[in-house]
C-alpha positions in Angstrom: 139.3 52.0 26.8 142.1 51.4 29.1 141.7 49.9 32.8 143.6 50.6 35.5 143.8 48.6 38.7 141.4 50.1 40.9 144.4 50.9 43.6 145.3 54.3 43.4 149.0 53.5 44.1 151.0 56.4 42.4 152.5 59.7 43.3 150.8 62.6 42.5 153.3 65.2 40.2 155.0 67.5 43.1 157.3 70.7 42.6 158.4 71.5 45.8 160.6 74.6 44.8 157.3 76.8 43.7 154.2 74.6 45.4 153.1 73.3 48.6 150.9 70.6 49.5 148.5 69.6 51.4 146.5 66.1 52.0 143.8 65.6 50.6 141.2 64.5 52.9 142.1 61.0 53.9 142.5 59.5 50.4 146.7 59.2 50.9 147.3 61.8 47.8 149.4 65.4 48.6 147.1 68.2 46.2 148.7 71.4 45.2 147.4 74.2 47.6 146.0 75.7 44.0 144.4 74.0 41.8 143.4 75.2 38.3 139.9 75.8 37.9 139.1 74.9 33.7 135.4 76.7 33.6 137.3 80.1 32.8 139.3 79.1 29.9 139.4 81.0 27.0 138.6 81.3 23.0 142.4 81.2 22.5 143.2 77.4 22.2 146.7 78.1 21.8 146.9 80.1 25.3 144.6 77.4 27.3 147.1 74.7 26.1 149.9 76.9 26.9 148.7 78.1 30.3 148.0 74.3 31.6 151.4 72.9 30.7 152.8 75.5 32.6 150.5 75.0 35.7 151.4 71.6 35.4 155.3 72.7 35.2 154.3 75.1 38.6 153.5 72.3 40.6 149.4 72.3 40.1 148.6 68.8 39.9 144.5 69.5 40.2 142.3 70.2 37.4 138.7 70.5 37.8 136.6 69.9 34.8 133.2 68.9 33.5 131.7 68.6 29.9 129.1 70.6 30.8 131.2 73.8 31.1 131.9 76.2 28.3 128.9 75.2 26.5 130.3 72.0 26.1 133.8 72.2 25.2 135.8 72.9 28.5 137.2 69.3 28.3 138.0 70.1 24.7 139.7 73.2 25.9 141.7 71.5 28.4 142.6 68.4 27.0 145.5 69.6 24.8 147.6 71.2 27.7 147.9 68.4 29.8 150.6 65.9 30.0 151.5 62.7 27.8 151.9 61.3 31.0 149.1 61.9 33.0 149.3 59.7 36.0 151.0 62.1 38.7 147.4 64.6 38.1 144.1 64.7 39.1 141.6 65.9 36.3 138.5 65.6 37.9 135.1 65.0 35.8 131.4 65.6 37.2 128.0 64.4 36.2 124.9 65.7 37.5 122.1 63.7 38.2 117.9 63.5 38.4 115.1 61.5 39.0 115.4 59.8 35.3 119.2 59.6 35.9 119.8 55.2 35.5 123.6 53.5 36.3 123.8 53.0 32.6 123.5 56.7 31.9 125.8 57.7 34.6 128.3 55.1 33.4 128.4 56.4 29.9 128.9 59.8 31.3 132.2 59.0 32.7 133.2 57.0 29.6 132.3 60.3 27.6 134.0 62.4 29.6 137.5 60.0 30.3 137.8 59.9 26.0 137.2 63.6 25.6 139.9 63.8 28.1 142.2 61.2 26.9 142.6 59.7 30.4 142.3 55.8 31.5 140.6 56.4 35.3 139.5 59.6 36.8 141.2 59.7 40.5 138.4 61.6 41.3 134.4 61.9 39.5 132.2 64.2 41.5 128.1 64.1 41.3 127.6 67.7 40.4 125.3 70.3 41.1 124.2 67.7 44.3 121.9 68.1 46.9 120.4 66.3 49.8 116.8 66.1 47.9 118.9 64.3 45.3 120.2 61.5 47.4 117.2 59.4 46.9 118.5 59.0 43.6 121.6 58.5 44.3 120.8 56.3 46.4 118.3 54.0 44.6 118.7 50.6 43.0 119.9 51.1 39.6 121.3 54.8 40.0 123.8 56.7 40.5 126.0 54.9 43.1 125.6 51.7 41.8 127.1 52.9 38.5 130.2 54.7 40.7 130.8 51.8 42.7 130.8 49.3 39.7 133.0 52.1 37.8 135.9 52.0 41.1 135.6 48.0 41.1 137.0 48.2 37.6 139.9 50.9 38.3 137.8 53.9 35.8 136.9 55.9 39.3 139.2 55.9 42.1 137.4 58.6 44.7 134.0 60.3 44.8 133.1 63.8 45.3 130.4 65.7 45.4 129.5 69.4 44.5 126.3 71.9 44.8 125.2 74.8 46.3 122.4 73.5 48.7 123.0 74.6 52.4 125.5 74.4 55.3 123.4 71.8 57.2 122.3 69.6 54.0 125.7 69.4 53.0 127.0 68.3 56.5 124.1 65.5 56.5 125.4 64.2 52.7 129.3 64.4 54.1 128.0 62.3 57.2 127.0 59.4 55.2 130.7 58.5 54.6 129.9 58.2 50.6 132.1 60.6 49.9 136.0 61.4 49.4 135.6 65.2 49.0 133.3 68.1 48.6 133.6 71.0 46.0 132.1 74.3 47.4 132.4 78.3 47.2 134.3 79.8 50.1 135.7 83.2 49.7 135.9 86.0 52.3 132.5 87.4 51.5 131.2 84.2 51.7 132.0 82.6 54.2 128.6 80.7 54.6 129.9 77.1 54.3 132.6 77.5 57.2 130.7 75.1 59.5 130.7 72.7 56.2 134.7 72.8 55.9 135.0 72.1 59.5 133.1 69.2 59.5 134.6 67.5 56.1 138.2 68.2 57.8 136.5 65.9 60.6 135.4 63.8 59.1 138.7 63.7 56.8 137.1 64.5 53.8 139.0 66.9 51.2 137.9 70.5 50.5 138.2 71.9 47.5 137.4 75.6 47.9 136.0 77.5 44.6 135.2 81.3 44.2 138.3 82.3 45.9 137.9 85.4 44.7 133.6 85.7 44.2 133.6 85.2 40.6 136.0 88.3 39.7 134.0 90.5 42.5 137.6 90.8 44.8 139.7 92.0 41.9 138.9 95.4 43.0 141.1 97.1 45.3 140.1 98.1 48.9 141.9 100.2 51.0 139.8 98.8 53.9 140.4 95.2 54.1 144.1 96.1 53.6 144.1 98.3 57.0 141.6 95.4 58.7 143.9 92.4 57.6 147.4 94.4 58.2 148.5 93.4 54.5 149.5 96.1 52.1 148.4 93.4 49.5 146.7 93.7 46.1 142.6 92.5 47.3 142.9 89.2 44.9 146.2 87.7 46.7 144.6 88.7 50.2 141.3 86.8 49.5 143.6 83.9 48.5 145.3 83.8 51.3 142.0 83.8 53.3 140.8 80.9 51.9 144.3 79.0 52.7 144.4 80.1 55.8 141.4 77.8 56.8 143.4 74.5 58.1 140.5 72.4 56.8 140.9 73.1 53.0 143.1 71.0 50.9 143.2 73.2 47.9 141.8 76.4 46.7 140.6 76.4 43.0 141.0 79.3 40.9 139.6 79.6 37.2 142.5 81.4 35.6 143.1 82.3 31.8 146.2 84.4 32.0 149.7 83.7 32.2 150.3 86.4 34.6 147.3 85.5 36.8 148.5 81.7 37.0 151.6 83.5 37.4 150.7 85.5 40.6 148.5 82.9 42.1 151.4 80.7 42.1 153.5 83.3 43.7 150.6 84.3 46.4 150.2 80.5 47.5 153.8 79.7 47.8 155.1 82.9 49.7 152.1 82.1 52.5 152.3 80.1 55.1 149.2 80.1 57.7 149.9 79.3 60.9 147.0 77.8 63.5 145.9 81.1 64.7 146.2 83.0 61.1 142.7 82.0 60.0 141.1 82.9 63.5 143.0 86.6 63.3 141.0 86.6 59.7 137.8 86.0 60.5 137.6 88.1 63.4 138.8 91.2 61.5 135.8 89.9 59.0 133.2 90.2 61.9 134.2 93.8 62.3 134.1 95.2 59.1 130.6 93.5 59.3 129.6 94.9 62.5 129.8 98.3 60.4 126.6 97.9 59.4 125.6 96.2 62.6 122.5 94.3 62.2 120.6 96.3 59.7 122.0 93.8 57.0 120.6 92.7 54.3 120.2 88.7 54.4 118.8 88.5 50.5 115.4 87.1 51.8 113.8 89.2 48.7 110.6 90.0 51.1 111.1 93.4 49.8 110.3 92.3 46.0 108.7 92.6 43.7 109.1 97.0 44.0 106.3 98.3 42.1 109.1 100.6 40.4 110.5 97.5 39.3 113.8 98.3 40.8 116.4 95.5 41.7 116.6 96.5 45.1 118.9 93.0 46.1 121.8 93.9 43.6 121.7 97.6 45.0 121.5 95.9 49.1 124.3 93.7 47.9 126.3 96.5 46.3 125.5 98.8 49.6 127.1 96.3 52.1 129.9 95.2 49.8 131.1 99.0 49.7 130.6 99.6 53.4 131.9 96.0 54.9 134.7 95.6 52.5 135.7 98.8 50.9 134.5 97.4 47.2 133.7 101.0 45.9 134.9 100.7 42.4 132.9 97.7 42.1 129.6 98.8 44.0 129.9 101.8 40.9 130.3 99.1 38.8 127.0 97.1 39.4 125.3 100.8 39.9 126.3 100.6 36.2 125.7 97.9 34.7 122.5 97.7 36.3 120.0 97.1 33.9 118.2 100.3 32.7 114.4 99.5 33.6 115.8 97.9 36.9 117.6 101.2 38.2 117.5 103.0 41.4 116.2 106.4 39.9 112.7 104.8 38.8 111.8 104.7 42.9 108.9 106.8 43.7 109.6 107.1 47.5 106.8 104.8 48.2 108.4 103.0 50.9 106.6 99.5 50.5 110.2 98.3 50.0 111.0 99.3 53.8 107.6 97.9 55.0 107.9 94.6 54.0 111.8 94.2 55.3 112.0 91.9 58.1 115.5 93.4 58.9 114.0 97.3 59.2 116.7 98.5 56.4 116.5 102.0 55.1 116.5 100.9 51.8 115.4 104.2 50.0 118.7 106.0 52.1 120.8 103.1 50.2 119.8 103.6 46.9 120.0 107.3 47.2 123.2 106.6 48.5 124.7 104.5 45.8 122.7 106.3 42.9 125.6 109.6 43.7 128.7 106.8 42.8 
């Protein structure tokens, strides 16, 4: 395996005529404001290879990978698209880690994944799937961190990320330790729960990678409502983009994609939109309305009201209730109405009300269902 020197000294690949850039925390490097998320790719081998050269082409110069994706073969999927030359683009591996997880292990992790790649470094390896109850074992002698730091001595690992889905405040306390050059999280416009989390890594000048733009497919149906709230006569997906981009403290927004035309259009939504400093503010606070719909009888997903006796999924119907009434998701609040699961379905409640008596945000939960059970 090839070495490089552990500076990270060259230019990342720019096309100025159909991307722009941002920095990337304070590592020195300028990431496209999209970057290509590989988890999505497809069965189509011929299409994934076809689809990365031409991200590459676009001006993406981020691809976020693991081994672990795809049942194992998103590296294999993306390998064949990129680049001979490969040095002007970040592909990005991740390991997870446990108690049993030794240096040696990590270390051959990151071999694994650079040859299934066909890279000589990784600019940047994140510790997926992190949390702070794992940092003990980062931490410890012989772990984790031992085998990163020995792996950036010798030029395999440049920078050191981190991604999870523990909370706000646990991921500000692992971004305070200075370990790391950037964070991976979901931020979207229905989820906006990790806002005080980007703040602080644009702080603390640590880069943001922003995934579930678009809440794992939810925002690719219309809504009339968030087009009157934002002022945008804009399809939902290139509105919940621009969201996320408006937030000055994210470096890139990363998008699993596995069309040509939806690379296409996410190239076109990011380079036609430039946020100024009071863009994301104007944003959030048309957010807070639409919320204040429901004012505070909101359901927070503290699942006090399950198990229902019916057996009826009463979360997915809350979470389909509020995403209808906030946003204006209809088509897709009938959608999980659906697709909900037959034994798990609203029209097994008896009226029993036990739901309502144990929710410590007084909802009227049997109104809801009755509600969503006409769509």
């Amino acid at each position: 395996m090839g070495i490089t020197e552990p500076a990270n000294n060259e230019p990342l690949l720019q096309n100025n005529d159909t991307m722009p850039y941002r920095p990337f925390g304070k590592t020195g490097l300028m990431v496209s404001a999209l970057s290509f998320g590989c988890m999505r790719l497809s069965e189509n081998q011929d299409l994934n290879t076809r689809l990365i050269l031409k991200a590459v082409e676009l001006g993406i110069n981020y691809f976020e990978t693991t081994r672990h994706y795809l049942e194992g073969t998103c590296q294999q999927k993306t390998a064949p698209g990129l680049p001979a030359d490969k040095q002007g683009l970040i592909v990005s591996g991740k390991g997870g880690i446990n108690a049993k997880t030794t240096a040696y292990h990590f270390r051959k992790e990151i071999e694994r994944q650079l040859d299934i790649l066909g890279l000589t470094h990784f600019k940047f390896y994140q510790v997926g799937w992190f949390s702070w109850a794992l940092m003990k074992h980062l931490l410890k002698r012989g772990g984790v961190l031992d085998a990163i730091r020995r792996a950036q001595d010798e030029g395999l690992v440049h920078h050191i990320g981190f991604t999870g889905h523990d909370s706000p405040e646990n991921f500000i306390r692992c971004l305070e330790t200075g370990l790391f050059d950037s964070i991976t999280i979901p931020y979207n416009l229905i989820n906006r729960s990790y806002e005080p989390t980007i703040k602080r890594a644009g702080e603390l000048g640590v880069g943001v990678v922003a995934m579930c733009p678009v809440a794992g497919g939810l925002l690719d149906c219309e809504s009339e409502l968030l087009k009157k709230e934002f002022g945008m006569n804009l399809p939902t997906v290139e509105m919940a983009l621009r969201f996320v981009l408006a937030n000055p403290a994210v470096s890139t927004v990363c998008s699993g994609m596995n069309a040509m035309v939806q690379l296409e259009q996410n190239v076109a939504t990011v380079k036609n939109f430039t946020p100024d400093t009071d863009t994301h503010a104007t944003l959030c606070e048309a957010l807070e309305k639409m919320r204040n719909i429901l004012g505070d009888k909101f359901c927070t997903t503290c699942r006090y009201c399950m198990p229902c006796p019916q057996n009826v999924n009463i979360p997915r119907y809350m979470k389909a209730y509020q995403y209808w009434k906030c946003f204006g998701l209809k088509d897709w609040a009938r959608k999980t109405v659906a697709e909900t699961p037959k034994e798990q379905q609203a029209s097994h409640c008896n009226d029993c009300g036990e739901c309502e008596e144990k929710c410590p945000n007084d909802l009227p939960i049997r109104e809801r269902l009755q509600e969503l059970s006409k769509l």
